[in-house]
PDB file of the backbone (N, CA, C, O) and the ligand in Angstrom, with CONECT records:
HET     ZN  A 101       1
ATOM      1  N   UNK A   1      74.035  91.382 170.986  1.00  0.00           N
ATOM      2  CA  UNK A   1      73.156  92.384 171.607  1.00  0.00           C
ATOM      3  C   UNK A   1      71.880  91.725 172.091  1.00  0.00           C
ATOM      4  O   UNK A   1      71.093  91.041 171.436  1.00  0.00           O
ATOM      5  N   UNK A   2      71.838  92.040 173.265  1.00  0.00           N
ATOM      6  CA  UNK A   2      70.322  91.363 173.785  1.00  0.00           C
ATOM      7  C   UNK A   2      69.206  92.643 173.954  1.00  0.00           C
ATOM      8  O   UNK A   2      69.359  93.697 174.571  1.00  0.00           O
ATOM      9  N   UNK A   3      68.115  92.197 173.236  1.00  0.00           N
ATOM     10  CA  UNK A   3      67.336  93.489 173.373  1.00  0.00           C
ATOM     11  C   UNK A   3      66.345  92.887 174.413  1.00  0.00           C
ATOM     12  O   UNK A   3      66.409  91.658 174.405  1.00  0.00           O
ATOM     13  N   UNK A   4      65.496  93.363 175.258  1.00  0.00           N
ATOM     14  CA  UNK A   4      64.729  92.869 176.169  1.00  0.00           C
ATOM     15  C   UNK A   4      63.356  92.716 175.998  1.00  0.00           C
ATOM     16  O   UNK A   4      62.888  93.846 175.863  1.00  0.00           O
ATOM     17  N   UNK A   5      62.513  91.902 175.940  1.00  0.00           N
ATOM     18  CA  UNK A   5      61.510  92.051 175.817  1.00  0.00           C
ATOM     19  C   UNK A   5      60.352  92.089 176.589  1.00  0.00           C
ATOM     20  O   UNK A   5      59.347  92.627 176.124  1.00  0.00           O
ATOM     21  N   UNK A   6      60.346  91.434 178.065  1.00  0.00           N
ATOM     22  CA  UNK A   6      59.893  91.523 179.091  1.00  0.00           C
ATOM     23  C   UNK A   6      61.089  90.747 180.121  1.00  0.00           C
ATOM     24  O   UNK A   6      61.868  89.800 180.013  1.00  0.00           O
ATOM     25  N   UNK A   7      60.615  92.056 181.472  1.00  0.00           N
ATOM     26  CA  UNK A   7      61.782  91.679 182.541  1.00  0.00           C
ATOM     27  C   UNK A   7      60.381  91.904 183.546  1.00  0.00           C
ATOM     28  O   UNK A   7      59.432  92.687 183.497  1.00  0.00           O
ATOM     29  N   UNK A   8      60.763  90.834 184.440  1.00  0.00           N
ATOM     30  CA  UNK A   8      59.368  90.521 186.042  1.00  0.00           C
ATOM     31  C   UNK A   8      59.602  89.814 186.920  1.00  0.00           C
ATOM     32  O   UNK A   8      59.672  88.586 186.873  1.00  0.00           O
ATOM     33  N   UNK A   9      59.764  90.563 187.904  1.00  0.00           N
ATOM     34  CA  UNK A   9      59.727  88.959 189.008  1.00  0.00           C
ATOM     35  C   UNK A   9      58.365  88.555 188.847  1.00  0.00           C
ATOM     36  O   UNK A   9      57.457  89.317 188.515  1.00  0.00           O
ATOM     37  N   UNK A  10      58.224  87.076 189.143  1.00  0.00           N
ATOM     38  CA  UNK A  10      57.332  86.658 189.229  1.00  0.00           C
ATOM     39  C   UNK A  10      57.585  84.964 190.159  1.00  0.00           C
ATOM     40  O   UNK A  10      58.606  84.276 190.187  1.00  0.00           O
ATOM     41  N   UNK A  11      56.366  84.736 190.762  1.00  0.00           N
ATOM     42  CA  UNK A  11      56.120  83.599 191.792  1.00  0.00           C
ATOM     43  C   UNK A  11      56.422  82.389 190.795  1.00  0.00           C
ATOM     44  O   UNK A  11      55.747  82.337 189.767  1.00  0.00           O
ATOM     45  N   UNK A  12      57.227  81.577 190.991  1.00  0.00           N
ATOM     46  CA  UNK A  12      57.266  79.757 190.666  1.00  0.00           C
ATOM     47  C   UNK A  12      56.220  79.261 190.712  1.00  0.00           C
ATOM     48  O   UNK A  12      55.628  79.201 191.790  1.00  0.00           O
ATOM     49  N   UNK A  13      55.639  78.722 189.481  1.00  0.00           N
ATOM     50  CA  UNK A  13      54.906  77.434 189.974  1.00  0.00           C
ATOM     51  C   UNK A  13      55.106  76.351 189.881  1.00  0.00           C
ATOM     52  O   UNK A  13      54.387  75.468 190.347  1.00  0.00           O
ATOM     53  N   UNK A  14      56.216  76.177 189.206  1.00  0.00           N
ATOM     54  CA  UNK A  14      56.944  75.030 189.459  1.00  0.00           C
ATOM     55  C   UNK A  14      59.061  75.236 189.034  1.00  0.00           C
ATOM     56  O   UNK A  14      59.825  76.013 188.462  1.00  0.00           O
ATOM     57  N   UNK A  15      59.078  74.309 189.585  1.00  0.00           N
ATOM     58  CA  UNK A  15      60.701  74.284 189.665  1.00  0.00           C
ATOM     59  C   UNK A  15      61.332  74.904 188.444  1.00  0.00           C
ATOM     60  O   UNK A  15      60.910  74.233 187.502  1.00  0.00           O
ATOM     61  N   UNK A  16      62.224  75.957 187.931  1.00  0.00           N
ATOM     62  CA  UNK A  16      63.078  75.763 186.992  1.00  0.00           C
ATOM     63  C   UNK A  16      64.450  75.700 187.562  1.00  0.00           C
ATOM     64  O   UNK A  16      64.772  75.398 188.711  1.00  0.00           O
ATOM     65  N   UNK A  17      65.422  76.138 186.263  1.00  0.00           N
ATOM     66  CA  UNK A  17      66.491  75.622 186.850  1.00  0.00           C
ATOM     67  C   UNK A  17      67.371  77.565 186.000  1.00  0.00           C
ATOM     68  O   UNK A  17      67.460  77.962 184.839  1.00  0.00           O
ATOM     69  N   UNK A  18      67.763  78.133 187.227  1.00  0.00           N
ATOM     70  CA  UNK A  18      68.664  79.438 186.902  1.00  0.00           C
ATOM     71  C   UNK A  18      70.021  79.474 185.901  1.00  0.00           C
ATOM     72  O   UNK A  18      71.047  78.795 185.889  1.00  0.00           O
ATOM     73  N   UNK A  19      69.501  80.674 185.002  1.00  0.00           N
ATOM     74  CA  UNK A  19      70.491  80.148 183.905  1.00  0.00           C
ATOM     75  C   UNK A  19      71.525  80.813 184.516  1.00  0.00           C
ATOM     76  O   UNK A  19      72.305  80.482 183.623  1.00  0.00           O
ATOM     77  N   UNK A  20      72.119  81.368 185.147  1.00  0.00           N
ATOM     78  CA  UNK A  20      73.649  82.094 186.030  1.00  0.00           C
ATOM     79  C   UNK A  20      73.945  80.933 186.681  1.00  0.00           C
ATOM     80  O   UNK A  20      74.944  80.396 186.203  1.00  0.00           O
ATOM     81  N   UNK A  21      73.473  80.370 187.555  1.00  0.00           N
ATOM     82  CA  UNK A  21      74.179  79.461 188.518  1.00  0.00           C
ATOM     83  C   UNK A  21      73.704  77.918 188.176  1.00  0.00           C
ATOM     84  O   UNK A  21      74.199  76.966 188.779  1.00  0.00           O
ATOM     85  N   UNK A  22      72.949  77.797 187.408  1.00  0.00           N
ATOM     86  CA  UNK A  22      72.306  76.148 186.982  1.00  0.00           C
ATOM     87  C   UNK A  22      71.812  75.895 188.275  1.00  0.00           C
ATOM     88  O   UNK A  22      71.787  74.665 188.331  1.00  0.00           O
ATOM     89  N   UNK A  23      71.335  76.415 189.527  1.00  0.00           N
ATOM     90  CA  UNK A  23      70.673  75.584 190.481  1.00  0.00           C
ATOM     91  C   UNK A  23      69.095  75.622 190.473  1.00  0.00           C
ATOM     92  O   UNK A  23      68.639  76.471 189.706  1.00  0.00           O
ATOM     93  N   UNK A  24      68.285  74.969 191.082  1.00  0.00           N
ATOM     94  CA  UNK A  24      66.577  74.934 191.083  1.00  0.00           C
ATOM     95  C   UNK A  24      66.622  76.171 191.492  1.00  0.00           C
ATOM     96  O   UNK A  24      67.575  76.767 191.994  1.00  0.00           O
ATOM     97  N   UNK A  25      65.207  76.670 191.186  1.00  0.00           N
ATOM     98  CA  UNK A  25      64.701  77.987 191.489  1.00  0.00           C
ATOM     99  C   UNK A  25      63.612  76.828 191.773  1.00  0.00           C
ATOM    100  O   UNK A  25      63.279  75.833 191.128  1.00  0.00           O
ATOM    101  N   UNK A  26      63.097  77.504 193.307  1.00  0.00           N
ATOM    102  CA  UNK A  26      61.819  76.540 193.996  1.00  0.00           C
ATOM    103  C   UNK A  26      60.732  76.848 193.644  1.00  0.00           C
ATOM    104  O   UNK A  26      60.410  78.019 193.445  1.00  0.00           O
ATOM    105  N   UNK A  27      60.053  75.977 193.518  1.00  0.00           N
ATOM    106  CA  UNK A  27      58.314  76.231 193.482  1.00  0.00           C
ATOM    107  C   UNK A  27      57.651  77.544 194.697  1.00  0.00           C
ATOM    108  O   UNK A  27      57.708  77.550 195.927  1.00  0.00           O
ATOM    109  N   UNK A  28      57.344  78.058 194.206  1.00  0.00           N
ATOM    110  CA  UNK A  28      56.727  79.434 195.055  1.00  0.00           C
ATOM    111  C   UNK A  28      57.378  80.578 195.389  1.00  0.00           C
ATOM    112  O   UNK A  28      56.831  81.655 195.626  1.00  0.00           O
ATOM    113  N   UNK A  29      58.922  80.281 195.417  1.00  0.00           N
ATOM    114  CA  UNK A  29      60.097  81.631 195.615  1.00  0.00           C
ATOM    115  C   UNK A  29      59.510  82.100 194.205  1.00  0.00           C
ATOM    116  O   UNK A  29      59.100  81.501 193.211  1.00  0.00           O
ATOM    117  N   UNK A  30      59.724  84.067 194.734  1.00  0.00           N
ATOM    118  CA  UNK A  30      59.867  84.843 193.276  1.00  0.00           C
ATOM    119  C   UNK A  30      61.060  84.869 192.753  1.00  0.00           C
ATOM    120  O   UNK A  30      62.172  84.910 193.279  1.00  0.00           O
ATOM    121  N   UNK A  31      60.684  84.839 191.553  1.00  0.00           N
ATOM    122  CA  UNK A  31      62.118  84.717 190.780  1.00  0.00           C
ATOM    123  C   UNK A  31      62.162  85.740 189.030  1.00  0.00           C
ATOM    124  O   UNK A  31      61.089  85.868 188.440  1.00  0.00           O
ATOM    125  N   UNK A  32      63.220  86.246 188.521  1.00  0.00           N
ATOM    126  CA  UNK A  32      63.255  87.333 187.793  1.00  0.00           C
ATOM    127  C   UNK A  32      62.637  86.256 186.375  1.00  0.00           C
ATOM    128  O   UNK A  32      63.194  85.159 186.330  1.00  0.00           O
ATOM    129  N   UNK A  33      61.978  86.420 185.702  1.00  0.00           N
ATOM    130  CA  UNK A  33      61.972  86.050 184.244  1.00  0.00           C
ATOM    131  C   UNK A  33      62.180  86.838 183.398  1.00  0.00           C
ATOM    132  O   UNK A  33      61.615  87.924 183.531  1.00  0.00           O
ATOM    133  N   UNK A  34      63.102  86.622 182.136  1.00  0.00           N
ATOM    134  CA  UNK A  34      63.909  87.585 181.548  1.00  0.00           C
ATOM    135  C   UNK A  34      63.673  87.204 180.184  1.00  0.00           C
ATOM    136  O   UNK A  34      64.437  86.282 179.900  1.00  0.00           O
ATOM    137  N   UNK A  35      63.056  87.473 179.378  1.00  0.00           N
ATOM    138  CA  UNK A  35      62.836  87.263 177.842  1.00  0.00           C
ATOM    139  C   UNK A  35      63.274  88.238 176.976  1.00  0.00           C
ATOM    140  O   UNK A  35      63.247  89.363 177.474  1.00  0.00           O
ATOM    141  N   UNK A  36      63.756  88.157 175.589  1.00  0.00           N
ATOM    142  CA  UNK A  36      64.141  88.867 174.595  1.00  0.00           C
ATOM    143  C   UNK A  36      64.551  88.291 173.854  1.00  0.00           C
ATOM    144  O   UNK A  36      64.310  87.085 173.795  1.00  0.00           O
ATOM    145  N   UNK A  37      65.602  89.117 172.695  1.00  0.00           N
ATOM    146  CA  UNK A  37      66.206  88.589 171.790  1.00  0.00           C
ATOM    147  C   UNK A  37      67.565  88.490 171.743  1.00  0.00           C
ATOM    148  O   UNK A  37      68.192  89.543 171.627  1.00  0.00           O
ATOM    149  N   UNK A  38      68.227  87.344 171.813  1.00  0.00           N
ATOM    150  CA  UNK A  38      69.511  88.060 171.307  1.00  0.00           C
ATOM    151  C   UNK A  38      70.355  87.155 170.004  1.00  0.00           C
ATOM    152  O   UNK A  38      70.491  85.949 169.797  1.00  0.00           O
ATOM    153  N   UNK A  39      70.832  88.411 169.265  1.00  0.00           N
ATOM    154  CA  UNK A  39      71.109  87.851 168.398  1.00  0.00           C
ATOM    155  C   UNK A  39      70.203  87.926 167.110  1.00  0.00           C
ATOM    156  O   UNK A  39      70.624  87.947 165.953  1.00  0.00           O
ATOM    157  N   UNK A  40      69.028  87.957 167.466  1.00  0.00           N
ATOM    158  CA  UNK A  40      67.766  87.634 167.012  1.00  0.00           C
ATOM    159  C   UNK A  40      67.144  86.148 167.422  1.00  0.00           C
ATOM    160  O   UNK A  40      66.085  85.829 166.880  1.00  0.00           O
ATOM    161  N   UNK A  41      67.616  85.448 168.137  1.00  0.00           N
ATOM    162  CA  UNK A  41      66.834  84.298 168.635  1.00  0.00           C
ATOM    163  C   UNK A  41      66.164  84.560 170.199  1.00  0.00           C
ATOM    164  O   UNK A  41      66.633  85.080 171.211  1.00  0.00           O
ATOM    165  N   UNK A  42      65.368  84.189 170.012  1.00  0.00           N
ATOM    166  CA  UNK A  42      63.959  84.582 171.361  1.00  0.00           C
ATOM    167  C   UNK A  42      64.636  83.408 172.243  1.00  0.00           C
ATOM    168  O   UNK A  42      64.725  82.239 171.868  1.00  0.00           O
ATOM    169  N   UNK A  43      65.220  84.052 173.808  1.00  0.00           N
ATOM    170  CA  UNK A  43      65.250  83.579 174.553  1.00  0.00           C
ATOM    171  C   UNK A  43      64.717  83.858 175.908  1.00  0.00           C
ATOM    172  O   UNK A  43      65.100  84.962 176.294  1.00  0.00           O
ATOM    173  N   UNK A  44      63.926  83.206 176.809  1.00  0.00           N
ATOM    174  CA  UNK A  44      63.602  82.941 177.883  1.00  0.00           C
ATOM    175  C   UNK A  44      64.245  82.579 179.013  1.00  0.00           C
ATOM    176  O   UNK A  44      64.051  81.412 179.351  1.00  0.00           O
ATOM    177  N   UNK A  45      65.097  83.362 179.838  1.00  0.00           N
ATOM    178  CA  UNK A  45      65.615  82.683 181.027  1.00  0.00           C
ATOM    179  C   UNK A  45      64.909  83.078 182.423  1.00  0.00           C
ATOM    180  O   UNK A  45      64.156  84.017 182.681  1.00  0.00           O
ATOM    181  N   UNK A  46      65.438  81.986 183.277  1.00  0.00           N
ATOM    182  CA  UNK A  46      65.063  82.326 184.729  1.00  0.00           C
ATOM    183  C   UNK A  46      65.998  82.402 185.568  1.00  0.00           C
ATOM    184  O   UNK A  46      66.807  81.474 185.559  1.00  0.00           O
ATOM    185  N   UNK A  47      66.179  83.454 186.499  1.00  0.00           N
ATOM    186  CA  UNK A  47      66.806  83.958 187.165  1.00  0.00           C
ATOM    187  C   UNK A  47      66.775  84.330 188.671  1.00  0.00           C
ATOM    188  O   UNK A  47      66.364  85.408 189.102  1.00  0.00           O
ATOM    189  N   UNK A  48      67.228  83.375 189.369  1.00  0.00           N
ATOM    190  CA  UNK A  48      67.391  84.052 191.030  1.00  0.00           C
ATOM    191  C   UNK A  48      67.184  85.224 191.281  1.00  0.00           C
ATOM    192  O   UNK A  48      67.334  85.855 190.235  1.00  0.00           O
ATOM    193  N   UNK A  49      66.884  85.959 192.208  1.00  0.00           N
ATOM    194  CA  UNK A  49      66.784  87.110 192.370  1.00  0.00           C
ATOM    195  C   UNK A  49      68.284  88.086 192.788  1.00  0.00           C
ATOM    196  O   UNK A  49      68.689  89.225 192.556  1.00  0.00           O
ATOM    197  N   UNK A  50      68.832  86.732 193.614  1.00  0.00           N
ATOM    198  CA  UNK A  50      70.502  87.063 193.773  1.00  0.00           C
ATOM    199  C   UNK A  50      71.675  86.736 192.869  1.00  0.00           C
ATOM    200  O   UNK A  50      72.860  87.015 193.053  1.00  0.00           O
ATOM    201  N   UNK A  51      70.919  85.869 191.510  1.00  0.00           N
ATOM    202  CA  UNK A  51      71.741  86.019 190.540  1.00  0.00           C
ATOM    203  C   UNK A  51      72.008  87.415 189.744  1.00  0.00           C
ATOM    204  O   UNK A  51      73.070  88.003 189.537  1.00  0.00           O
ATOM    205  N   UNK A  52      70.236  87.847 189.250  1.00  0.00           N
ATOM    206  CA  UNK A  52      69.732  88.918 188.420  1.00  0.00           C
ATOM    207  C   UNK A  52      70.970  90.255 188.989  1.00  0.00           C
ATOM    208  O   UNK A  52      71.531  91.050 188.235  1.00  0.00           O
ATOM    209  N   UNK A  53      71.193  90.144 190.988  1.00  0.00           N
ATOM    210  CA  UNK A  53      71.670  91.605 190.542  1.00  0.00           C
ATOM    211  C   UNK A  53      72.818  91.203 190.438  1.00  0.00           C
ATOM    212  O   UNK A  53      73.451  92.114 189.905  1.00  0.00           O
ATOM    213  N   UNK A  54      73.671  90.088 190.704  1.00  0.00           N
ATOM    214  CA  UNK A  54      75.327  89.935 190.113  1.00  0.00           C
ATOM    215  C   UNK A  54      75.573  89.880 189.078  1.00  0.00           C
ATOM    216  O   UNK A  54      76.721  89.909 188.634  1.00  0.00           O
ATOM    217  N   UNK A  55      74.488  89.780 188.389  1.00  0.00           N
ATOM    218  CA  UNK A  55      74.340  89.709 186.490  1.00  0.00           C
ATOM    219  C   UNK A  55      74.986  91.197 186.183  1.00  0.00           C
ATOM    220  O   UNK A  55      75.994  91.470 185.531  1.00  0.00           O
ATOM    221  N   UNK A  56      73.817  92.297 187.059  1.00  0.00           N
ATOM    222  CA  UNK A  56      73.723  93.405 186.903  1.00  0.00           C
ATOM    223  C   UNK A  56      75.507  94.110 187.061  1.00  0.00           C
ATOM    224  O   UNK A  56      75.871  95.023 186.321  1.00  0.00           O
ATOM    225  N   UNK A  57      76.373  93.539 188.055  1.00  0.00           N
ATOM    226  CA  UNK A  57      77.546  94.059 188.591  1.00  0.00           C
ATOM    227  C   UNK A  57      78.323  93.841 186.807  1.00  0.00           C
ATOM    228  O   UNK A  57      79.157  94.563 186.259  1.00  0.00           O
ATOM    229  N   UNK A  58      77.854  92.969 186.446  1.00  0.00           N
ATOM    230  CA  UNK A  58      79.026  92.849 185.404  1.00  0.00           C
ATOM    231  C   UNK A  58      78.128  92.879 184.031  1.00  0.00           C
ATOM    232  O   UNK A  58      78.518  92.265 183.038  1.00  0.00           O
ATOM    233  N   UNK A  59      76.715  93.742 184.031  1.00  0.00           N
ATOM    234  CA  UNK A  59      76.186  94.023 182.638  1.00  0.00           C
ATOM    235  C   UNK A  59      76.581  93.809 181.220  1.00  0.00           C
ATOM    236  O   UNK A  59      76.148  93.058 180.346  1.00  0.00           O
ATOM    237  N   UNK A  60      77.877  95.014 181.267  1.00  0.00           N
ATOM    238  CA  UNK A  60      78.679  95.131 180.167  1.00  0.00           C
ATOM    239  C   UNK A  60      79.131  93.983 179.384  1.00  0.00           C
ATOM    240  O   UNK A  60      78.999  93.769 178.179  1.00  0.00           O
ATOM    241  N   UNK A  61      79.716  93.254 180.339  1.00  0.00           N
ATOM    242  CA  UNK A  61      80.140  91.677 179.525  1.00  0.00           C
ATOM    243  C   UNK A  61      79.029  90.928 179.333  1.00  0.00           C
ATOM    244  O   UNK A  61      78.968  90.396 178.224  1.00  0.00           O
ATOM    245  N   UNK A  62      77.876  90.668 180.290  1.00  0.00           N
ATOM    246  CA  UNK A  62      77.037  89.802 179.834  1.00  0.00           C
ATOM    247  C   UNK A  62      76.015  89.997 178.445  1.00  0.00           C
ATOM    248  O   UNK A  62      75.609  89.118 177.685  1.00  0.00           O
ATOM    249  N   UNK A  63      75.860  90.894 178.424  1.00  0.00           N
ATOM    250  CA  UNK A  63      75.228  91.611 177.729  1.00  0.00           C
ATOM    251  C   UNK A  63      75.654  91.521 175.891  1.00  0.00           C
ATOM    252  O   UNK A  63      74.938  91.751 174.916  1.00  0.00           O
ATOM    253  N   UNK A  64      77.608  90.939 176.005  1.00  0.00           N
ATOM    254  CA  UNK A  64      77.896  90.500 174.592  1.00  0.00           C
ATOM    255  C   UNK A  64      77.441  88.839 174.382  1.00  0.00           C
ATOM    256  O   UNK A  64      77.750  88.137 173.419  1.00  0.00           O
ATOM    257  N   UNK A  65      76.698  88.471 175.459  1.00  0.00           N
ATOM    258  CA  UNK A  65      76.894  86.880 175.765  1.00  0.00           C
ATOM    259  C   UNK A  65      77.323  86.046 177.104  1.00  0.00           C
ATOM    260  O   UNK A  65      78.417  86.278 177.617  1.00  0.00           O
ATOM    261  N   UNK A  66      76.822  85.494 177.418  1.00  0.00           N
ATOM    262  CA  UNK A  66      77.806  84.513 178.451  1.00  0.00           C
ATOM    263  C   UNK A  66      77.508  83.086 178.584  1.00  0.00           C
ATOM    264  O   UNK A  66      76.329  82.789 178.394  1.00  0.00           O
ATOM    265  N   UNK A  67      77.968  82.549 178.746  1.00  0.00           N
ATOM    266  CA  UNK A  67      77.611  80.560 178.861  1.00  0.00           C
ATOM    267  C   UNK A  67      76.903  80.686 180.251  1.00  0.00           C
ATOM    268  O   UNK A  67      77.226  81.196 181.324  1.00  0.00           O
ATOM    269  N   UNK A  68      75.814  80.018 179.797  1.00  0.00           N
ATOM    270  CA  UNK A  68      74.607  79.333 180.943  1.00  0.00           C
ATOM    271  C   UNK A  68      75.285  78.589 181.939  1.00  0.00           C
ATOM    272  O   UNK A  68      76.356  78.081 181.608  1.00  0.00           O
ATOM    273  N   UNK A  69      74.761  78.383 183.401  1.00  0.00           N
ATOM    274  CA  UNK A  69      75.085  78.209 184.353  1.00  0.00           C
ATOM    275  C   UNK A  69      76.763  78.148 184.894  1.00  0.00           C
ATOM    276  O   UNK A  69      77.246  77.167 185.459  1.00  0.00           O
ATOM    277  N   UNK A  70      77.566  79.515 184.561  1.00  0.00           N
ATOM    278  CA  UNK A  70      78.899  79.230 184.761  1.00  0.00           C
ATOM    279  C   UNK A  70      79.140  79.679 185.630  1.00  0.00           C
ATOM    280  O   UNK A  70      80.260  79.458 186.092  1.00  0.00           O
ATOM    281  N   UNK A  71      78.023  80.749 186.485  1.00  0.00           N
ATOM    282  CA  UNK A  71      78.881  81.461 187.791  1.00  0.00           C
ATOM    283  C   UNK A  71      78.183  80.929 188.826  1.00  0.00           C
ATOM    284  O   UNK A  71      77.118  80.315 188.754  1.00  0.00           O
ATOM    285  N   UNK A  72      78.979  81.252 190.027  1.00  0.00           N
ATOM    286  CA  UNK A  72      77.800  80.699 191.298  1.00  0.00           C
ATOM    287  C   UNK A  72      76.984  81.711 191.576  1.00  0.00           C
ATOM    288  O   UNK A  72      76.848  82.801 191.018  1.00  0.00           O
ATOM    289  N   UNK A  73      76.213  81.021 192.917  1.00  0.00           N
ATOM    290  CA  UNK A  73      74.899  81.771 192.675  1.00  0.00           C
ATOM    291  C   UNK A  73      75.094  82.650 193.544  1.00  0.00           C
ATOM    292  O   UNK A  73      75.920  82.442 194.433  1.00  0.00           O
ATOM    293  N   UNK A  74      74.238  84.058 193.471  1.00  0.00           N
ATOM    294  CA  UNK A  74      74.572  84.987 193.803  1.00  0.00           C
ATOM    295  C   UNK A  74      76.050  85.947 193.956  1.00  0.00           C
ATOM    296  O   UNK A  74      76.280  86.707 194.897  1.00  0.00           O
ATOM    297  N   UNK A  75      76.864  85.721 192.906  1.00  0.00           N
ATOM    298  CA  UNK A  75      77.876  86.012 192.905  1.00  0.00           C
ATOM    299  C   UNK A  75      78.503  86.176 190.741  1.00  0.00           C
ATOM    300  O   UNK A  75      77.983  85.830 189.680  1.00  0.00           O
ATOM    301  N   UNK A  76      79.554  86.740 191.054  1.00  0.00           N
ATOM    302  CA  UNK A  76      80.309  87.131 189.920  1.00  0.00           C
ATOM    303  C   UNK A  76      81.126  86.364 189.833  1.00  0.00           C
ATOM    304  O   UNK A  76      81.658  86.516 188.733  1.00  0.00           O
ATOM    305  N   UNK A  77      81.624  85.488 190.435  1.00  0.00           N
ATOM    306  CA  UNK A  77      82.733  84.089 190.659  1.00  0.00           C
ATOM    307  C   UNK A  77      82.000  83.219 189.871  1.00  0.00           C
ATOM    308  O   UNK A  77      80.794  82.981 189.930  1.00  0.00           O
ATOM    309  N   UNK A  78      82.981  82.691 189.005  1.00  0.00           N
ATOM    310  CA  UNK A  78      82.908  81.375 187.899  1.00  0.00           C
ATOM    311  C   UNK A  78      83.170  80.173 188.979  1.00  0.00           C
ATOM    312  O   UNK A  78      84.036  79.930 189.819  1.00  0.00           O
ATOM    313  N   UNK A  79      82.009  79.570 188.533  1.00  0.00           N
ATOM    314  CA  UNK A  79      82.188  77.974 189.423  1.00  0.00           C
ATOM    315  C   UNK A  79      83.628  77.154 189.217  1.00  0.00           C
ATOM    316  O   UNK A  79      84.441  77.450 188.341  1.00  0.00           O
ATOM    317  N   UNK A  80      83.762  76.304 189.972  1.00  0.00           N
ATOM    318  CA  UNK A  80      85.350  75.987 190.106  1.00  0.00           C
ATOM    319  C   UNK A  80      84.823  74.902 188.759  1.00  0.00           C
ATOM    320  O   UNK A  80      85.520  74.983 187.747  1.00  0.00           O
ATOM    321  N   UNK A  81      83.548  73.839 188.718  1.00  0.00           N
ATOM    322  CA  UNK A  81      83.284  73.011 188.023  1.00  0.00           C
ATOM    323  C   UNK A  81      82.174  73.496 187.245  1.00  0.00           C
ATOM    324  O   UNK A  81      81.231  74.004 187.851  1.00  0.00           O
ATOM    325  N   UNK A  82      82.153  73.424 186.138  1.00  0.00           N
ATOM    326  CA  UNK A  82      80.821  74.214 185.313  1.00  0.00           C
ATOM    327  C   UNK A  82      79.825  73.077 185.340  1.00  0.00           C
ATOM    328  O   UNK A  82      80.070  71.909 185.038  1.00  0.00           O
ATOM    329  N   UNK A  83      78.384  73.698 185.842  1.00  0.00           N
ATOM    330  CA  UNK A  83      77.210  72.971 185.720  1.00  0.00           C
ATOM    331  C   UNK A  83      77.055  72.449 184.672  1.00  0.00           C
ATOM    332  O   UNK A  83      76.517  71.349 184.805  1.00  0.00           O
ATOM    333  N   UNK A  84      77.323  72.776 183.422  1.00  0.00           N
ATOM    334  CA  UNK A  84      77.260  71.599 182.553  1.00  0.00           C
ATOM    335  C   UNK A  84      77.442  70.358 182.203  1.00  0.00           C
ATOM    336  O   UNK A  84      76.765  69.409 181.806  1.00  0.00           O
ATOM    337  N   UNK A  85      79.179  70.750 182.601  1.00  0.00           N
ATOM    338  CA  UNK A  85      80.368  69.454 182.410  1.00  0.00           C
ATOM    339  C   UNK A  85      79.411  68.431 183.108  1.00  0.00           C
ATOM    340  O   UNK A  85      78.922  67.488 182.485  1.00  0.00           O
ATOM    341  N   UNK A  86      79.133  68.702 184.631  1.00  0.00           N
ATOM    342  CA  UNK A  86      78.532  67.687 185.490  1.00  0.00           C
ATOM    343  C   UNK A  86      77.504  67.082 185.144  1.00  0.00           C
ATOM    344  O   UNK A  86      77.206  65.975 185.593  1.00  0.00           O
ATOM    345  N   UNK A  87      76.498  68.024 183.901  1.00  0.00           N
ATOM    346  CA  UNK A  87      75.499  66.874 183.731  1.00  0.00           C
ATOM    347  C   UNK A  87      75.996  66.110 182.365  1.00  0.00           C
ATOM    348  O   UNK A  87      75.278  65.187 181.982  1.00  0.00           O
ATOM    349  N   UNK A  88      76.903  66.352 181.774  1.00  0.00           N
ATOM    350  CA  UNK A  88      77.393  66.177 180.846  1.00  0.00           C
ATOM    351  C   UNK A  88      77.875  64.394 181.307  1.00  0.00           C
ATOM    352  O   UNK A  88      77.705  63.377 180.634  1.00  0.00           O
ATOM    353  N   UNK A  89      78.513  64.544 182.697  1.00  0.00           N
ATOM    354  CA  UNK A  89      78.823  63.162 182.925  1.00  0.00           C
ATOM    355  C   UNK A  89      78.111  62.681 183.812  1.00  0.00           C
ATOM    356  O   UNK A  89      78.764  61.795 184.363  1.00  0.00           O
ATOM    357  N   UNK A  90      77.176  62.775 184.233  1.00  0.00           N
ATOM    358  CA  UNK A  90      75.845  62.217 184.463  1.00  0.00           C
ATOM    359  C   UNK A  90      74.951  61.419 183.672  1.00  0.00           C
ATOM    360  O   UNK A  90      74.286  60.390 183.790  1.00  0.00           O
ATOM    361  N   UNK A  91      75.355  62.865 182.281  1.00  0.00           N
ATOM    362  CA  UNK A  91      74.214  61.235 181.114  1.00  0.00           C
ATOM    363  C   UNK A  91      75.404  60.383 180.934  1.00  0.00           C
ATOM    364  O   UNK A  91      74.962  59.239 180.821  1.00  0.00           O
ATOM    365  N   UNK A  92      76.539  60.364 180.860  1.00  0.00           N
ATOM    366  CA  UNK A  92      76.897  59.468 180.365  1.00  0.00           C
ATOM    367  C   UNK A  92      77.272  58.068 181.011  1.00  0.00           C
ATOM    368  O   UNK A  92      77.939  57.118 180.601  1.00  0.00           O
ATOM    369  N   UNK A  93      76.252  58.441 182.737  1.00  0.00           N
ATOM    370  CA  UNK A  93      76.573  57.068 183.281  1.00  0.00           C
ATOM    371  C   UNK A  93      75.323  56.246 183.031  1.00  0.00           C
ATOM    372  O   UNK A  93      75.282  55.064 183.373  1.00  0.00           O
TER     373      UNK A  93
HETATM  374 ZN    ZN A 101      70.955  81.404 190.317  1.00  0.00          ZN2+
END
């Protein structure tokens, strides 16, 4: 259960990186910041603005959980390669 604790768009001031799609969110684009609890552990994510509402299409499931950067961006489609794996073999060159 994620309870919410503050939801805002708000302006970049510097780069993060979107937890739905793992890509940069730019310096100065607005972008959703999404804090709460879930679980009971305080988490902080940042969110595209065209991630936030494909999040929204599929609430119900996300809402028990979902793995960080697995869908593309702006969309409900699971990446063919998960942003992880890739940095995963990145450190290991
Ligand atoms: Zn995104």
């Amino acid at each position: 259960m994620f309870d919410i604790l503050t939801d805002k768009e708000v302006v970049a001031r510097k780069a993060h990186k979107c937890i739905w799609c793992g890509e940069q969110i730019d310096w100065g684009t607005t972008y959703r910041r999404l804090t709460g609890k879930f679980n009971g552990d305080f988490s902080s994510n940042a969110w595209h603005l065209e991630c936030s509402v494909a999040g929204n299409e599929i609430i119900d499931e996300i809402e028990a959980g979902f793995d960080a950067y697995t869908y593309q961006r702006g969309s409900t489609e699971e990446r063919d390669v998960p942003f992880y794996t890739q940095e995963t073999i990145d450190d290991e060159t």
